[in-house]
N, CA, C and O atoms as CSV, one atom per row, in Angstrom:
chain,resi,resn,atom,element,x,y,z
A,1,UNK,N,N,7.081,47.525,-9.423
A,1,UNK,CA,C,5.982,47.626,-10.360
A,1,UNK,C,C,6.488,47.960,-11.760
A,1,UNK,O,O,6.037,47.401,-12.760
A,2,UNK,N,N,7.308,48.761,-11.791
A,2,UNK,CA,C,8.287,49.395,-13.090
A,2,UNK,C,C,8.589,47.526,-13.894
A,2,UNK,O,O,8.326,47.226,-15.059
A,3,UNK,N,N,9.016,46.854,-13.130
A,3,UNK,CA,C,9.582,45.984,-13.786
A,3,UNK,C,C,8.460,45.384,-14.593
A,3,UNK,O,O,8.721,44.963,-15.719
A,4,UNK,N,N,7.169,45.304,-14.094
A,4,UNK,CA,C,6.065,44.605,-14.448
A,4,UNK,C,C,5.110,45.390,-15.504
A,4,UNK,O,O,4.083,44.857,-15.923
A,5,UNK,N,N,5.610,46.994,-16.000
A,5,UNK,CA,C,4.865,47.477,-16.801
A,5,UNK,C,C,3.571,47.904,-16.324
A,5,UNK,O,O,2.658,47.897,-17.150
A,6,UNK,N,N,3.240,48.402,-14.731
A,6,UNK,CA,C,2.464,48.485,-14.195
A,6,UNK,C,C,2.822,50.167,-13.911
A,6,UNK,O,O,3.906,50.444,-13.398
A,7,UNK,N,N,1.898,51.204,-14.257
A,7,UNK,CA,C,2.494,52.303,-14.074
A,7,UNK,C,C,1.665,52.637,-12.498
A,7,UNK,O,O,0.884,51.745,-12.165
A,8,UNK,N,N,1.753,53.541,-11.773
A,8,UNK,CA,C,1.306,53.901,-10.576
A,8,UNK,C,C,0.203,54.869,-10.428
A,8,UNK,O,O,0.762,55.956,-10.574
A,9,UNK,N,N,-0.917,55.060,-10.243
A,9,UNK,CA,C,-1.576,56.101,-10.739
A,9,UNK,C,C,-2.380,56.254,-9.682
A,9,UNK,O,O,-3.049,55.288,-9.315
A,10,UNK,N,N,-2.479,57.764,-8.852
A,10,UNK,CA,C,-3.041,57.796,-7.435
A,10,UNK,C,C,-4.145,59.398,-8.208
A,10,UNK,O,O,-4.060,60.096,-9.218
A,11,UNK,N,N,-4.940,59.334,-7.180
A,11,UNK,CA,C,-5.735,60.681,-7.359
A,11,UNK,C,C,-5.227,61.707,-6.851
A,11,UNK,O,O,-4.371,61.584,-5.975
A,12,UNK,N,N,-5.666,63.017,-7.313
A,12,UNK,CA,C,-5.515,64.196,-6.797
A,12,UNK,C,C,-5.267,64.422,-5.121
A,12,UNK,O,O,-6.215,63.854,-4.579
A,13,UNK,N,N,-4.679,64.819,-4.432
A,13,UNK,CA,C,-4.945,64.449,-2.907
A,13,UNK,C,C,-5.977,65.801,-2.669
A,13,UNK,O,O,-5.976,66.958,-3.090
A,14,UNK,N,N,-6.993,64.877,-1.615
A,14,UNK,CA,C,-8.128,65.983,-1.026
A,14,UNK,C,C,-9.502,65.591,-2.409
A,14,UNK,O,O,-10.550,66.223,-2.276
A,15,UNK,N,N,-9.420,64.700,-3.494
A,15,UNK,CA,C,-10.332,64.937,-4.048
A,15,UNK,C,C,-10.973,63.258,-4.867
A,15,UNK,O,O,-10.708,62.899,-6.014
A,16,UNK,N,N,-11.669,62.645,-4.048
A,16,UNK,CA,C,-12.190,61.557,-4.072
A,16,UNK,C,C,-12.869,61.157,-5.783
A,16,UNK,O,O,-13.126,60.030,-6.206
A,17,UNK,N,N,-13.024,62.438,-6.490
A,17,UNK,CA,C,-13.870,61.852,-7.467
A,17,UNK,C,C,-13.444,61.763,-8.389
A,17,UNK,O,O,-14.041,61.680,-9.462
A,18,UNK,N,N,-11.908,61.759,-8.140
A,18,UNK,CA,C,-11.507,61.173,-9.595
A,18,UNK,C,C,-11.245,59.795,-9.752
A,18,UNK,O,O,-10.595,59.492,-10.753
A,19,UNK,N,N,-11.648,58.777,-8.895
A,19,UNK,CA,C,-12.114,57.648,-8.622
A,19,UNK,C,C,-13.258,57.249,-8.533
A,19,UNK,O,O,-13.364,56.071,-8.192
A,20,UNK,N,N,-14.359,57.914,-8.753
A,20,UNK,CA,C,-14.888,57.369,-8.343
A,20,UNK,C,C,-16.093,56.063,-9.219
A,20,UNK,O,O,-16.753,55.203,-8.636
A,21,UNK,N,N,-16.044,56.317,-10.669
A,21,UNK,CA,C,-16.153,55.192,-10.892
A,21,UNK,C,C,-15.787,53.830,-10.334
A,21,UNK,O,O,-16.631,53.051,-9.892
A,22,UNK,N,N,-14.096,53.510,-10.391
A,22,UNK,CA,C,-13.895,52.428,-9.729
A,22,UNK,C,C,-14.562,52.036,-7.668
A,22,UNK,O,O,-14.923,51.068,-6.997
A,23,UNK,N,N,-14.336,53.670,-7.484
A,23,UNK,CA,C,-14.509,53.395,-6.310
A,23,UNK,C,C,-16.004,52.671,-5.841
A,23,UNK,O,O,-15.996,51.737,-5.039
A,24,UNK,N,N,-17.302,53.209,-6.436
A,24,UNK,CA,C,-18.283,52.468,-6.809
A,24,UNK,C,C,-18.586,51.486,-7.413
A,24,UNK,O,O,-19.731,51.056,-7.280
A,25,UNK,N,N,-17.785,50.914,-8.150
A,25,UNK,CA,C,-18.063,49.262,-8.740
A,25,UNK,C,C,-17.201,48.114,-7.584
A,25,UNK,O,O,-17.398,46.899,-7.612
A,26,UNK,N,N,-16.252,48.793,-6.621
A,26,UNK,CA,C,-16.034,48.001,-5.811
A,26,UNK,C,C,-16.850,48.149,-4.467
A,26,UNK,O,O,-16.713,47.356,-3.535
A,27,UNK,N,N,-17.609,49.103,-4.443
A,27,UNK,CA,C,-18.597,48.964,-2.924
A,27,UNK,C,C,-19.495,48.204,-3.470
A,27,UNK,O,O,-19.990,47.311,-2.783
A,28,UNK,N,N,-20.030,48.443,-5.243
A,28,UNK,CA,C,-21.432,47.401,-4.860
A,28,UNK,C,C,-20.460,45.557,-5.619
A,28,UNK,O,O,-20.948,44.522,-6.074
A,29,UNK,N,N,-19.372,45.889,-5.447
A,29,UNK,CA,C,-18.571,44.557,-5.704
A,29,UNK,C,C,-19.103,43.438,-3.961
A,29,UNK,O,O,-19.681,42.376,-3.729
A,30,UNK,N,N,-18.556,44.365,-3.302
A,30,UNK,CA,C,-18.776,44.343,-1.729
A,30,UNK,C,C,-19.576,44.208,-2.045
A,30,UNK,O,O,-19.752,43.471,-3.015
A,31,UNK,N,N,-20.512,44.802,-1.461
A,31,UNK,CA,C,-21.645,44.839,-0.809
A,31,UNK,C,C,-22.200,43.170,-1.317
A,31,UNK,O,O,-22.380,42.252,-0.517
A,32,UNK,N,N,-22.372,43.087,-2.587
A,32,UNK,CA,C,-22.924,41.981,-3.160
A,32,UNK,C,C,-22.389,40.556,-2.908
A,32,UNK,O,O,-23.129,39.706,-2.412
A,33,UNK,N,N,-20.883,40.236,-3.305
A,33,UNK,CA,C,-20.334,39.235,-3.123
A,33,UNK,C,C,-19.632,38.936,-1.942
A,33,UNK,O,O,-19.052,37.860,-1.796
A,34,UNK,N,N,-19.646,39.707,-1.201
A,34,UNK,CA,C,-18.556,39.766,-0.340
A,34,UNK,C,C,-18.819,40.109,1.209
A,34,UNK,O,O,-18.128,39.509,2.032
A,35,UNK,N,N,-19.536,40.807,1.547
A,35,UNK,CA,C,-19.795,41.303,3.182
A,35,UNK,C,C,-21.135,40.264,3.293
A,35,UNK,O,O,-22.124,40.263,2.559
A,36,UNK,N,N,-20.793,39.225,4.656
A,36,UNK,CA,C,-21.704,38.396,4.579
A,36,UNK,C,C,-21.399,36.871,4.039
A,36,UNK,O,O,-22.029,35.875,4.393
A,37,UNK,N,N,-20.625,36.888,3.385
A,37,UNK,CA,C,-20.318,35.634,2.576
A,37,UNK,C,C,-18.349,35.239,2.959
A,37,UNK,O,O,-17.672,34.241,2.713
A,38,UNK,N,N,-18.056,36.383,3.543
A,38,UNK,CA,C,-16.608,35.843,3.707
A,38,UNK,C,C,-15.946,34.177,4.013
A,38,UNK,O,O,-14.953,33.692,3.470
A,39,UNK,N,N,-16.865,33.508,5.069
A,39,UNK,CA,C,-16.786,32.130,5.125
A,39,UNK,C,C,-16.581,31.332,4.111
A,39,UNK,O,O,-15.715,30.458,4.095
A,40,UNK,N,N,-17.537,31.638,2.999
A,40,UNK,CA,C,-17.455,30.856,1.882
A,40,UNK,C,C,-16.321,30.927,1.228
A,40,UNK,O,O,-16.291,29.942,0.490
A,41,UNK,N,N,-15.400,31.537,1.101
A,41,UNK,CA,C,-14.139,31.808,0.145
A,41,UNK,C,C,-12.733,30.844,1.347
A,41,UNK,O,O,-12.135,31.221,2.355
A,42,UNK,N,N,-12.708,29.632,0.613
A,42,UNK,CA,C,-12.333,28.873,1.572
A,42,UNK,C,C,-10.131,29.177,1.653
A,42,UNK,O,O,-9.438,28.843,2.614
A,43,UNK,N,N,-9.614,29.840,0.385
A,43,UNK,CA,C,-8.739,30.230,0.525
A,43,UNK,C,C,-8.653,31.470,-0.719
A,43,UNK,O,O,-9.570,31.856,-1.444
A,44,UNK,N,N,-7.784,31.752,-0.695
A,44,UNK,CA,C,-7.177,33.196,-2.101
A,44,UNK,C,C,-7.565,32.906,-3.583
A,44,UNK,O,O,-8.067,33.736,-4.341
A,45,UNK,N,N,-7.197,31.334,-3.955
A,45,UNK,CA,C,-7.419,31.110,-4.960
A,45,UNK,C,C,-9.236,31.062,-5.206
A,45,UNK,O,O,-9.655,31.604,-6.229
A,46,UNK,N,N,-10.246,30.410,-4.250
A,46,UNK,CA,C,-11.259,30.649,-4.193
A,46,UNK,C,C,-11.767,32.168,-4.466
A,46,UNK,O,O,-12.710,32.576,-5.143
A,47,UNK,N,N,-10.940,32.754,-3.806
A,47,UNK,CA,C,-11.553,34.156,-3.816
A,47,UNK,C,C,-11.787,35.044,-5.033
A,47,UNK,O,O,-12.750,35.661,-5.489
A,48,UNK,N,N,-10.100,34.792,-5.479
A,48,UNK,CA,C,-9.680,35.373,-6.867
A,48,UNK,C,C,-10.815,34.761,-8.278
A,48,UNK,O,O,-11.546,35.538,-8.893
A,49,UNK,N,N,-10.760,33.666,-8.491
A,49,UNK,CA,C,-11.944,32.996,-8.863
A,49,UNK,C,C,-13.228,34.147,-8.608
A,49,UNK,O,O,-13.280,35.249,-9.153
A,50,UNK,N,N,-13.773,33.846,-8.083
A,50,UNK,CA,C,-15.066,34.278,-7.221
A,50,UNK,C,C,-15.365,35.796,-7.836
A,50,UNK,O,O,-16.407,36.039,-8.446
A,51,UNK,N,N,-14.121,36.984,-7.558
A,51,UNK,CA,C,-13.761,38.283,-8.315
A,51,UNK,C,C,-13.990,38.179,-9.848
A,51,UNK,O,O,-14.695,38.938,-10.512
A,52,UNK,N,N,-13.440,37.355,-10.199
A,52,UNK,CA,C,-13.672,36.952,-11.802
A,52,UNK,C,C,-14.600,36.855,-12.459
A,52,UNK,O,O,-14.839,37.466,-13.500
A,53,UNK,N,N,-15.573,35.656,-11.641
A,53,UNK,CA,C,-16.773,35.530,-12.024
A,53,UNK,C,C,-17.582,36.600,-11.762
A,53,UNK,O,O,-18.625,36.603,-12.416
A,54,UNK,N,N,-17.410,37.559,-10.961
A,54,UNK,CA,C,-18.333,38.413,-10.289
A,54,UNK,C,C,-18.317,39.707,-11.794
A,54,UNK,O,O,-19.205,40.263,-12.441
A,55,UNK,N,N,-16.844,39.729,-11.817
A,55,UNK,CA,C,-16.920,40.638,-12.744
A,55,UNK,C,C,-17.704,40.720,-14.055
A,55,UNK,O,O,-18.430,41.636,-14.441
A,56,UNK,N,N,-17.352,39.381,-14.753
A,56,UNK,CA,C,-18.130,38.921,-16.225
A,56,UNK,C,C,-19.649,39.156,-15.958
A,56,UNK,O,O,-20.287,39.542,-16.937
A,57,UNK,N,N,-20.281,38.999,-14.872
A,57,UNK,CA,C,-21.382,38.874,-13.931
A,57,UNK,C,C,-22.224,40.393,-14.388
A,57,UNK,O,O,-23.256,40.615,-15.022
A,58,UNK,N,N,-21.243,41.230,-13.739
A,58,UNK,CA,C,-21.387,42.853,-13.545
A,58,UNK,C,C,-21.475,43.064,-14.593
A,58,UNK,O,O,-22.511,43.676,-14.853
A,59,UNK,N,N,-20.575,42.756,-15.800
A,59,UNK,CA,C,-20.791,43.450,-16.964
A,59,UNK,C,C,-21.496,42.511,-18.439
A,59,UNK,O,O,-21.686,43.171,-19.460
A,60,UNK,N,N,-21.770,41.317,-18.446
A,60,UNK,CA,C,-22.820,40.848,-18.971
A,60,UNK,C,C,-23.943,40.744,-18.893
A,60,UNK,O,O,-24.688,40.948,-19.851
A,61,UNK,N,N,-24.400,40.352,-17.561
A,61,UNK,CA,C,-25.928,39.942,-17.096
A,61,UNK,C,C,-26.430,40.941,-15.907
A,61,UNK,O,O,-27.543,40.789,-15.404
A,62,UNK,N,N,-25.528,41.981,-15.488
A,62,UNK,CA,C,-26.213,42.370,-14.350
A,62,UNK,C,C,-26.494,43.628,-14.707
A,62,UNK,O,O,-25.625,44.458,-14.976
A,63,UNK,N,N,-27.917,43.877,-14.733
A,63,UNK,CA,C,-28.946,45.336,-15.659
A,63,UNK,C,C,-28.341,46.575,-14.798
A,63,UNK,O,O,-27.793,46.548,-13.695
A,64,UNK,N,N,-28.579,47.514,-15.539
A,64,UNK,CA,C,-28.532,49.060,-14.965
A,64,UNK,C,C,-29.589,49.471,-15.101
A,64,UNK,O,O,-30.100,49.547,-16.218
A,65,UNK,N,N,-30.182,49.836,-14.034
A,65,UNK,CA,C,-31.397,51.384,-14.501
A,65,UNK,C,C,-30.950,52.181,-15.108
A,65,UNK,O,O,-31.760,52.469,-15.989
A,66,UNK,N,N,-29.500,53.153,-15.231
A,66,UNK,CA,C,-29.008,54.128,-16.008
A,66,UNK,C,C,-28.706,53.621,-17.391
A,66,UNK,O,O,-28.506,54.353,-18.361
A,67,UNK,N,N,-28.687,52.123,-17.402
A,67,UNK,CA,C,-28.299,52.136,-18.783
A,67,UNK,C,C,-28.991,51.084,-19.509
A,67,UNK,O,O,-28.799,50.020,-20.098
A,68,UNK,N,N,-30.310,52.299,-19.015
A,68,UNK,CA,C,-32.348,51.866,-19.428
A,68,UNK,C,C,-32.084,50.181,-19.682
A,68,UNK,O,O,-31.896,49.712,-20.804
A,69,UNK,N,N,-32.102,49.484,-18.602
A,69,UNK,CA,C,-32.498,48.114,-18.146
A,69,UNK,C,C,-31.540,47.344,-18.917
A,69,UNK,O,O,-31.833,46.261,-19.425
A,70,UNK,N,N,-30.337,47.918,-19.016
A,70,UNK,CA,C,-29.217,46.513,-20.155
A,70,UNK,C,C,-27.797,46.229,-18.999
A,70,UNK,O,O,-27.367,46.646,-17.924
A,71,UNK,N,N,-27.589,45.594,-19.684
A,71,UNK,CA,C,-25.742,45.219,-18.724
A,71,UNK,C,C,-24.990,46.308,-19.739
A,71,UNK,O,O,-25.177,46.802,-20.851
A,72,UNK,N,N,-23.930,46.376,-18.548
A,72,UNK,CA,C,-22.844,47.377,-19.389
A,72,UNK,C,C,-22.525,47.449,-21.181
A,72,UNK,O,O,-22.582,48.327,-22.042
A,73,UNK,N,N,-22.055,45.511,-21.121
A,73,UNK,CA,C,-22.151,45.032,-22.512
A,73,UNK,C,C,-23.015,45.401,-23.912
A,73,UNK,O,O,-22.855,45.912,-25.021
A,74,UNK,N,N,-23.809,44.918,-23.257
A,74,UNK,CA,C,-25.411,45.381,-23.851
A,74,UNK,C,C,-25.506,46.595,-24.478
A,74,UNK,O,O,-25.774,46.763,-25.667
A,75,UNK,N,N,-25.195,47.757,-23.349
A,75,UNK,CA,C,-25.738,49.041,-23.569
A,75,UNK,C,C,-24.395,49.523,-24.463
A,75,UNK,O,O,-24.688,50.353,-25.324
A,76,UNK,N,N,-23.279,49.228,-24.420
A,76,UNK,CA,C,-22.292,49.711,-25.041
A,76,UNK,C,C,-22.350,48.833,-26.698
A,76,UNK,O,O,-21.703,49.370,-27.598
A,77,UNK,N,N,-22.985,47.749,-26.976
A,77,UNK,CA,C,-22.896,47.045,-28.032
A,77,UNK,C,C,-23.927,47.916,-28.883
A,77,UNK,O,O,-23.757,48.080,-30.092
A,78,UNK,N,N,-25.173,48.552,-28.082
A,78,UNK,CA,C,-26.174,48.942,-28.827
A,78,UNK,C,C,-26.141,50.482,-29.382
A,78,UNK,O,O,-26.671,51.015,-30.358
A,79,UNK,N,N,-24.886,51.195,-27.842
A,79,UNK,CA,C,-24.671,52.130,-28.450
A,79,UNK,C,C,-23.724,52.171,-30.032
A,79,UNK,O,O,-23.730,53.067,-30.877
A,80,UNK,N,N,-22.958,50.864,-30.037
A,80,UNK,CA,C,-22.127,51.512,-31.042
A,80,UNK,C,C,-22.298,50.790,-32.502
A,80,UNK,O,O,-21.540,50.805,-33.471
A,81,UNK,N,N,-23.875,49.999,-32.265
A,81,UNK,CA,C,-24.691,49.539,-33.497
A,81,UNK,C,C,-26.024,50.886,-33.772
A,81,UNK,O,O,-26.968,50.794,-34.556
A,82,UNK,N,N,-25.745,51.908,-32.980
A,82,UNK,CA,C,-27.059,53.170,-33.209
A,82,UNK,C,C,-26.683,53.826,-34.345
A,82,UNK,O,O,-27.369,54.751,-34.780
């Protein structure tokens, strides 16, 4: 990983929440695209694809109640035009 400029970065042991942002954008990653639909992803490259789109997805067009009915985008563009 060293070679690739990829540094290593694990949580606290015994203490889940210092993840847990990520750890929640990949259950409702799951939950949504993925459990249920595995068939459809006909090899890796499909899949990887699929992650991609899902993501732009999550953070352009897909609303938050916490962040009073906008996409991530949205709510962060408006915060930093307030």
């Amino acid at each position: 990983m060293k070679d690739h400029g990829i540094i290593q970065s694990m949580s606290r042991k015994g203490n889940s929440l210092d993840n847990r942002l990520m750890e929640n954008f990949f259950s409702i990653m799951k939950r949504e695209m993925f459990y249920g639909y595995e068939s459809q992803y006909k090899n890796t490259d499909e899949l990887i694809r699929a992650i991609h789109q899902y993501i732009y997805y999550y953070n352009n067009e897909r609303i938050k109640i916490k962040l009073k009915g906008l996409s991530p985008v949205q709510y962060r563009t408006q915060s930093l035009t307030a």
